[in-house]
BASE-231788 format. One record per residue (C-alpha): residue number from 1; x, y, z. Coordinates in Angstrom, 1 decimal, padded with zeros to 4 digits, always signed. Layout:
BEGIN
+-----+--------+--------+--------+
!   n !      X !      Y !      Z !
+-----+--------+--------+--------+
! NUM !      X !      Y !      Z !
...
+-----+--------+--------+--------+
! end
This chain:
BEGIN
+-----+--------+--------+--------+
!   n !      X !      Y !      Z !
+-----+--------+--------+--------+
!   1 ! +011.6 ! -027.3 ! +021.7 !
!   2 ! +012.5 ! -030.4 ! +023.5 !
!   3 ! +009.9 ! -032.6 ! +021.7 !
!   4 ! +010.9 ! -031.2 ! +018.4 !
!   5 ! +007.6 ! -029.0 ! +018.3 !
!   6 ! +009.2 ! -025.8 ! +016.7 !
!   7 ! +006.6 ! -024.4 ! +015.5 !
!   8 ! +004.5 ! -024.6 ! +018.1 !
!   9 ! +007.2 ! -023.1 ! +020.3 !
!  10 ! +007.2 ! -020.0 ! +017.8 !
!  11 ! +003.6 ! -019.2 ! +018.4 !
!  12 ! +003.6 ! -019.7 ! +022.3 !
!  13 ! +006.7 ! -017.5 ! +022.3 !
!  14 ! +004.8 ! -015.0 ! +020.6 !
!  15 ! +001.9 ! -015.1 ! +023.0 !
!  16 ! +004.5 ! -014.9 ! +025.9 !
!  17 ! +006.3 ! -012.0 ! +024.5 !
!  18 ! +003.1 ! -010.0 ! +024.1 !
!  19 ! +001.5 ! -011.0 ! +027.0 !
!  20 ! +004.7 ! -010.3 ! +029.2 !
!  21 ! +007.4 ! -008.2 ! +027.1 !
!  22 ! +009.1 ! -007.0 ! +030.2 !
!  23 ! +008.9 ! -010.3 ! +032.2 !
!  24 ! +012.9 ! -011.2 ! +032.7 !
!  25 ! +011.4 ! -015.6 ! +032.5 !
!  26 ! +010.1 ! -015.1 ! +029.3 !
!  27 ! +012.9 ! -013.3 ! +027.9 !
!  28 ! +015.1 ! -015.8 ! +029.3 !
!  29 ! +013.8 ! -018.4 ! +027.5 !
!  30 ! +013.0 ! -016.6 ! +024.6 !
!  31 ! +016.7 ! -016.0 ! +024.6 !
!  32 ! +017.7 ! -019.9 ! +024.5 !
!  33 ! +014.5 ! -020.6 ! +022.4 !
!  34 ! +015.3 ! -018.7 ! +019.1 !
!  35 ! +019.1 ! -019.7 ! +019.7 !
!  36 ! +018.6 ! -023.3 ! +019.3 !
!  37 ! +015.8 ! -022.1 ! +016.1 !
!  38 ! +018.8 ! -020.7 ! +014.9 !
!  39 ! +021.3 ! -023.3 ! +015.4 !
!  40 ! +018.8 ! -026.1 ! +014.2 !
!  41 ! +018.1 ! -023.9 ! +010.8 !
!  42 ! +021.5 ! -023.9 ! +009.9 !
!  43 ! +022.1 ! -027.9 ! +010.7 !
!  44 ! +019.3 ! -028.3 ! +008.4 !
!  45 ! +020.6 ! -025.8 ! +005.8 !
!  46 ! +024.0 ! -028.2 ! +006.0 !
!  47 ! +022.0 ! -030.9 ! +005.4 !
!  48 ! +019.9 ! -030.1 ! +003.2 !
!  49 ! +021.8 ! -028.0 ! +000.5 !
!  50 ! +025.4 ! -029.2 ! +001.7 !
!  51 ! +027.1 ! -027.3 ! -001.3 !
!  52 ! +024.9 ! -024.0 ! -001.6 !
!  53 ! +025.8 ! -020.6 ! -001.7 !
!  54 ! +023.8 ! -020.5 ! +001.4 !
!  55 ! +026.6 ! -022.6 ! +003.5 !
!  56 ! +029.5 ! -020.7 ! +002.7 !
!  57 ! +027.8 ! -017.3 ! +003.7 !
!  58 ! +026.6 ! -018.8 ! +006.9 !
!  59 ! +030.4 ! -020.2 ! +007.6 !
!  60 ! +031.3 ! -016.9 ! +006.6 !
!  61 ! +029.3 ! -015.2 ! +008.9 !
!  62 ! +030.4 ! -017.2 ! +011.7 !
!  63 ! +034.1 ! -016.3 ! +011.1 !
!  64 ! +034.0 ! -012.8 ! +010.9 !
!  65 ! +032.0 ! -012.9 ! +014.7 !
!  66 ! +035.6 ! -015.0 ! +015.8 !
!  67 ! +037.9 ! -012.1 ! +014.0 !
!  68 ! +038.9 ! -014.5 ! +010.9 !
!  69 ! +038.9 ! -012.5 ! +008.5 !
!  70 ! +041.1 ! -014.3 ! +005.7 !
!  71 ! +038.8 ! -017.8 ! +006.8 !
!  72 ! +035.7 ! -015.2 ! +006.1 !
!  73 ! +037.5 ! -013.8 ! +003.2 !
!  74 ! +038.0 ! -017.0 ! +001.6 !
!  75 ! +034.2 ! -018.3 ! +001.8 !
!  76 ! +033.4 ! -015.0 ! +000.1 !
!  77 ! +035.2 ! -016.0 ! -002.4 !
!  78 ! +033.8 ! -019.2 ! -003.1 !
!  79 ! +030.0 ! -018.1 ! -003.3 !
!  80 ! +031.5 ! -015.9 ! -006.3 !
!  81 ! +033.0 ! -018.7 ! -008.1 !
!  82 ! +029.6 ! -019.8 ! -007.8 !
!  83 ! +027.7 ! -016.6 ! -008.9 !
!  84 ! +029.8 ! -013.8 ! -009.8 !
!  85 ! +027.0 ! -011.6 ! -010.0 !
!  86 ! +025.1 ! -012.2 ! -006.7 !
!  87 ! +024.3 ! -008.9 ! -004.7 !
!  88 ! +025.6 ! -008.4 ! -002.3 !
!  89 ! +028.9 ! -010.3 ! -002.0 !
!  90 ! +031.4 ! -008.3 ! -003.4 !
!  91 ! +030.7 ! -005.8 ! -000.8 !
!  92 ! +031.0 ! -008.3 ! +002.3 !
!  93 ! +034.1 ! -009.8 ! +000.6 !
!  94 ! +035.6 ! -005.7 ! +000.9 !
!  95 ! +034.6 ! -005.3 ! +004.3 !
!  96 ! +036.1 ! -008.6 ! +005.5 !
!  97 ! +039.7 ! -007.6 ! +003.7 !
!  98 ! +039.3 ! -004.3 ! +005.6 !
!  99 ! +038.8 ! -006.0 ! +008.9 !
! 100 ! +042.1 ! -007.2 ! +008.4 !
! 101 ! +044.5 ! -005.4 ! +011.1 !
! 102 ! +046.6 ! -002.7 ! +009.4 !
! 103 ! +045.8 ! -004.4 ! +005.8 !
! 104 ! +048.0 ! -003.5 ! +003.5 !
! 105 ! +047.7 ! -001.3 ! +000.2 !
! 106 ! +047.3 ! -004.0 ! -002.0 !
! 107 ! +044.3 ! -005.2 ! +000.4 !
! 108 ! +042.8 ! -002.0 ! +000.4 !
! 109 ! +043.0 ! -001.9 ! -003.4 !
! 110 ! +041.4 ! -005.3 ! -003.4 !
! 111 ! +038.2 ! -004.3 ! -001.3 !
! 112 ! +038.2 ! -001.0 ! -003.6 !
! 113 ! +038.0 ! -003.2 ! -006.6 !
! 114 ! +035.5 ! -005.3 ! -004.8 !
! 115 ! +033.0 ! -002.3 ! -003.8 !
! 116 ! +033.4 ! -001.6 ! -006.8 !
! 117 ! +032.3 ! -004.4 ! -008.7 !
! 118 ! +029.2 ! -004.3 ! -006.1 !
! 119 ! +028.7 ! -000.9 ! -007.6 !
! 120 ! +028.4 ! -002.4 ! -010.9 !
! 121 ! +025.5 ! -005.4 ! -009.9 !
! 122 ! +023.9 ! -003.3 ! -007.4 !
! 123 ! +024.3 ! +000.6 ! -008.0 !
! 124 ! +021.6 ! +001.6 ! -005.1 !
! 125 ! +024.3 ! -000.4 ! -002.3 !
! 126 ! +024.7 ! +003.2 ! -000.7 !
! 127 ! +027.1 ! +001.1 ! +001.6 !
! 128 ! +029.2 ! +000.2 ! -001.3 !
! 129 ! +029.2 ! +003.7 ! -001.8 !
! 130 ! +030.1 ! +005.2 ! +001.4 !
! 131 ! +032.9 ! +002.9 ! +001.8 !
! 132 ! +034.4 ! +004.0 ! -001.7 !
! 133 ! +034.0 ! +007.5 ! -000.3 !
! 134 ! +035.8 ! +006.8 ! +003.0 !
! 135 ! +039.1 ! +005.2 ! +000.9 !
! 136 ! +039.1 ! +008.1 ! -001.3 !
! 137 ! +039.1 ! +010.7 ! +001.9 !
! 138 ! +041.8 ! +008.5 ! +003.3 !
! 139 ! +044.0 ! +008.3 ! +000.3 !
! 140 ! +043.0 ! +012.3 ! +000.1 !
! 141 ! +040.8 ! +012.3 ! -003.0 !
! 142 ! +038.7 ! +014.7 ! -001.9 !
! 143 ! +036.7 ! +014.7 ! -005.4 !
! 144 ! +036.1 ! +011.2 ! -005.4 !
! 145 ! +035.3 ! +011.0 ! -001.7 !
! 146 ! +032.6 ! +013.8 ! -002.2 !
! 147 ! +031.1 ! +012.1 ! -005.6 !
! 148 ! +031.0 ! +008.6 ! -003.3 !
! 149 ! +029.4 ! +009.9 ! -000.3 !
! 150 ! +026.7 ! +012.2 ! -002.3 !
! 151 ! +025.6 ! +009.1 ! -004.0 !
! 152 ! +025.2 ! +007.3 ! -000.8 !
! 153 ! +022.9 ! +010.2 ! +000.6 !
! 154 ! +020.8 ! +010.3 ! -002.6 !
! 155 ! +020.1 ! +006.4 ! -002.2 !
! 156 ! +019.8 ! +006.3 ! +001.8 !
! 157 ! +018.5 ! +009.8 ! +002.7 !
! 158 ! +018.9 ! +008.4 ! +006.7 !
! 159 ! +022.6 ! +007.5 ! +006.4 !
! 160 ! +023.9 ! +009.7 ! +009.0 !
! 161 ! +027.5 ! +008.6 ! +008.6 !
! 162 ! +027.6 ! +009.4 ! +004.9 !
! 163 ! +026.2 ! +013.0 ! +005.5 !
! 164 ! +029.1 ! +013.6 ! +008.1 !
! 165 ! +031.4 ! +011.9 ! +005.7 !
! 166 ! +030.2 ! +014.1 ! +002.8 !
! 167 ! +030.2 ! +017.6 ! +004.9 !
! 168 ! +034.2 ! +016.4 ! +006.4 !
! 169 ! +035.3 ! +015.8 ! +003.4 !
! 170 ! +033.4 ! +019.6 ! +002.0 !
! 171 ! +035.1 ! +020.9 ! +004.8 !
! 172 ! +038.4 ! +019.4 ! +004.2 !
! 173 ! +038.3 ! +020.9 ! +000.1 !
! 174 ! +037.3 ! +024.5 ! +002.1 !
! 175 ! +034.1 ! +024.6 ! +000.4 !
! 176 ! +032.4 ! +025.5 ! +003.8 !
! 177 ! +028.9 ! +026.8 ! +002.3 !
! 178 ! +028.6 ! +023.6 ! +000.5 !
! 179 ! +029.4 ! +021.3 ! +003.5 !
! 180 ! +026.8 ! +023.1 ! +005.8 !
! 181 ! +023.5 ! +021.2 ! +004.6 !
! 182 ! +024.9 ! +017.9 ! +005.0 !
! 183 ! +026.2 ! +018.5 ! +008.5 !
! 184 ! +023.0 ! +020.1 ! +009.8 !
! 185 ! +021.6 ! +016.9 ! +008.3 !
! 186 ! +023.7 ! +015.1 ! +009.9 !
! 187 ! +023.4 ! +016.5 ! +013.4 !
! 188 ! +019.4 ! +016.0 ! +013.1 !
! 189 ! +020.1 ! +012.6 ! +013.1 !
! 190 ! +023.2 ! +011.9 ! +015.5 !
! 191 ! +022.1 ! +015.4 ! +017.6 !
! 192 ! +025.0 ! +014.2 ! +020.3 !
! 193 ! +027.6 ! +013.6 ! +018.2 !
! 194 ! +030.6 ! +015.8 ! +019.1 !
! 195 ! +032.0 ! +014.9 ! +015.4 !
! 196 ! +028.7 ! +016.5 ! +013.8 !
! 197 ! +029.1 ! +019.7 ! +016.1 !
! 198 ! +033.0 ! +020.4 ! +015.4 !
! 199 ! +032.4 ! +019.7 ! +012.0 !
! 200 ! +029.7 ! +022.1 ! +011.9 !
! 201 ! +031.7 ! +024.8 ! +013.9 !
! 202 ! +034.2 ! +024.8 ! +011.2 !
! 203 ! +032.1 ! +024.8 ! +008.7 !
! 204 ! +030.3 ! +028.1 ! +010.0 !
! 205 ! +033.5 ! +029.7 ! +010.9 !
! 206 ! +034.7 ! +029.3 ! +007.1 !
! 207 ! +031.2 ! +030.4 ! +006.0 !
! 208 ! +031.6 ! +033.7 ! +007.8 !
! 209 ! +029.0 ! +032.6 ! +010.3 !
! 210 ! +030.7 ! +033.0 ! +013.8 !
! 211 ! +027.7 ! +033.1 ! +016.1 !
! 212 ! +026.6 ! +029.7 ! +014.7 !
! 213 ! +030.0 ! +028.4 ! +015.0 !
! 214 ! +030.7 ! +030.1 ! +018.4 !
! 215 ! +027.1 ! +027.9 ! +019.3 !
! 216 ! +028.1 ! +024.7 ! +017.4 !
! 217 ! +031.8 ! +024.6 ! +019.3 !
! 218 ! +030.1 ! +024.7 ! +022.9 !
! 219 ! +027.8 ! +022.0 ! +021.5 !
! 220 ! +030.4 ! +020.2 ! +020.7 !
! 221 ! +032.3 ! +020.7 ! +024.0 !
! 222 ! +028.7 ! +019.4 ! +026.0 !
! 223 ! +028.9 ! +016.6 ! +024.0 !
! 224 ! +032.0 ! +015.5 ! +024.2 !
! 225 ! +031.9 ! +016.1 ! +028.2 !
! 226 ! +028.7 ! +014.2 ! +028.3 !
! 227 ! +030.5 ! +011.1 ! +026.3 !
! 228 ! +033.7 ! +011.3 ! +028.6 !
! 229 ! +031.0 ! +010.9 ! +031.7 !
! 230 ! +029.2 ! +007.6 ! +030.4 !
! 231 ! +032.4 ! +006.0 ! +029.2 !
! 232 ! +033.8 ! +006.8 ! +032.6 !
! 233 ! +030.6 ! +005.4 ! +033.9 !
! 234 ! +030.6 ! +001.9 ! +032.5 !
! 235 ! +034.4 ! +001.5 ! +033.2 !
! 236 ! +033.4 ! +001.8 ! +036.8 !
! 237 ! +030.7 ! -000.2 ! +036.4 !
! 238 ! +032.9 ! -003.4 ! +034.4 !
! 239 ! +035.8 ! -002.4 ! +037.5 !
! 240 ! +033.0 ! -002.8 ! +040.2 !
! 241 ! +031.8 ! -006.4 ! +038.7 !
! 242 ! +035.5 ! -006.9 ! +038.1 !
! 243 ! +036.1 ! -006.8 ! +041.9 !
! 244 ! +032.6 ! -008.6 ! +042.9 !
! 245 ! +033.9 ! -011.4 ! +040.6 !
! 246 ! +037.3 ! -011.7 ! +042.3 !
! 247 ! +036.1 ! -011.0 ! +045.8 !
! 248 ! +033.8 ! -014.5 ! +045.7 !
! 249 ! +036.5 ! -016.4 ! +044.1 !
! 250 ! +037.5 ! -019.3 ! +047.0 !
! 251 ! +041.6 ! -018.3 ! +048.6 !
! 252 ! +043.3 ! -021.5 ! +048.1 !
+-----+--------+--------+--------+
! end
């Protein structure tokens, strides 16, 4: 990397990493390798192709990692004065307006019109879909949320948040037969997800099926247990390197 030889520096990265995956060195460098490949592929994208599409998705990248959503927004916006019709962008433009803190109605109808119009140039985007389905649950169109969240399943059968979405949402229109396939579906793909297993529960109870929901609701208690220990876990471990930290900084 230091003699310009990136290439080169690709393939002996490639030896090191399958020579030595574990080896803390090589991921090391590795680490600050790819990050200047990265950094130098976008100078030369700048330089190259200045007024691209391209550009304003990588700037727009870059601001929503920094929280800018309205910066982010407004390079969205720009690739589709561009190309109204690239895949793709309407959906990022919707999930930067929704980033926003506490956006407000008319933003939210925005991004719906935006995931929409992604609908319309790319109908497989199942998370165009799911998104559509999660506005409609919030805004309690429980039709629409149900119609949104099916499609998303039919186009991504391993979408495990659209399968909770979809059986929530069953759930929540008391149509508790219906919403049982999704949320055994669900829970074979998120098995420790105390959402899936209280979702479930209720499900079962409203099916008539009270051994299944007596099993899912202590299932769901395990789980939630087991999630309260972890989180309790790594906020010892941050307070612990909290305290190492301040214990080595110099008195004055």
């Amino acid at each position: 990397m230091t003699h310009n030889q990136e290439h080169d520096a690709l393939d002996f990265l490639a030896a090191l990493n399958h020579d030595f995956p574990r080896d803390p060195d090589v991921l090391y460098a590795a680490t600050h390798a790819y990050s200047d490949l990265s950094l130098r592929a976008s100078e030369d994208l700048a330089r190259e192709a200045p007024f691209s599409y391209q550009v304003h998705e990588l700037n727009a990248e870059a601001l929503e990692l920094q929280g800018k959503w309205d910066e982010a927004a407004a390079e969205y916006r720009k690739i589709l004065d561009m190309n109204p019709l690239l895949p793709g962008i309407h959906a990022r433009l919707g999930r930067a307006l929704l980033s926003r803190p506490q956006p407000s109605a008319e933003v939210v109808d925005q991004a719906k019109r935006n995931f929409e119009q992604e609908l319309d140039i790319d109908p497989r985007n199942a998370v165009a879909e799911y998104v559509l389905g999660q506005l409609a649950q919030d805004s309690n169109d429980l039709s629409a949320a149900i119609s949104h969240y099916t499609r998303a399943t039919r186009i991504d059968n391993g979408f495990g948040e659209a399968y909770l979405g979809l059986g929530t949402s069953l759930v929540s229109a008391k149509r508790f037969s219906e919403a049982i396939p999704s949320l055994e579906s669900y829970e074979k793909l998120a098995p420790d997800s105390p959402s899936g297993h209280y979702q479930l529960a209720l499900a079962y109870a409203g099916a008539g099926r009270k051994e299944d929901a007596n099993r899912e609701a202590g299932l769901q208690r395990e789980s939630a247990e087991s999630l309260e220990k972890v989180r309790r876990r790594v906020a010892d471990g941050l307070l612990q390197k909290q305290s190492s930290q301040e214990s080595r900084v110099p008195n004055n």
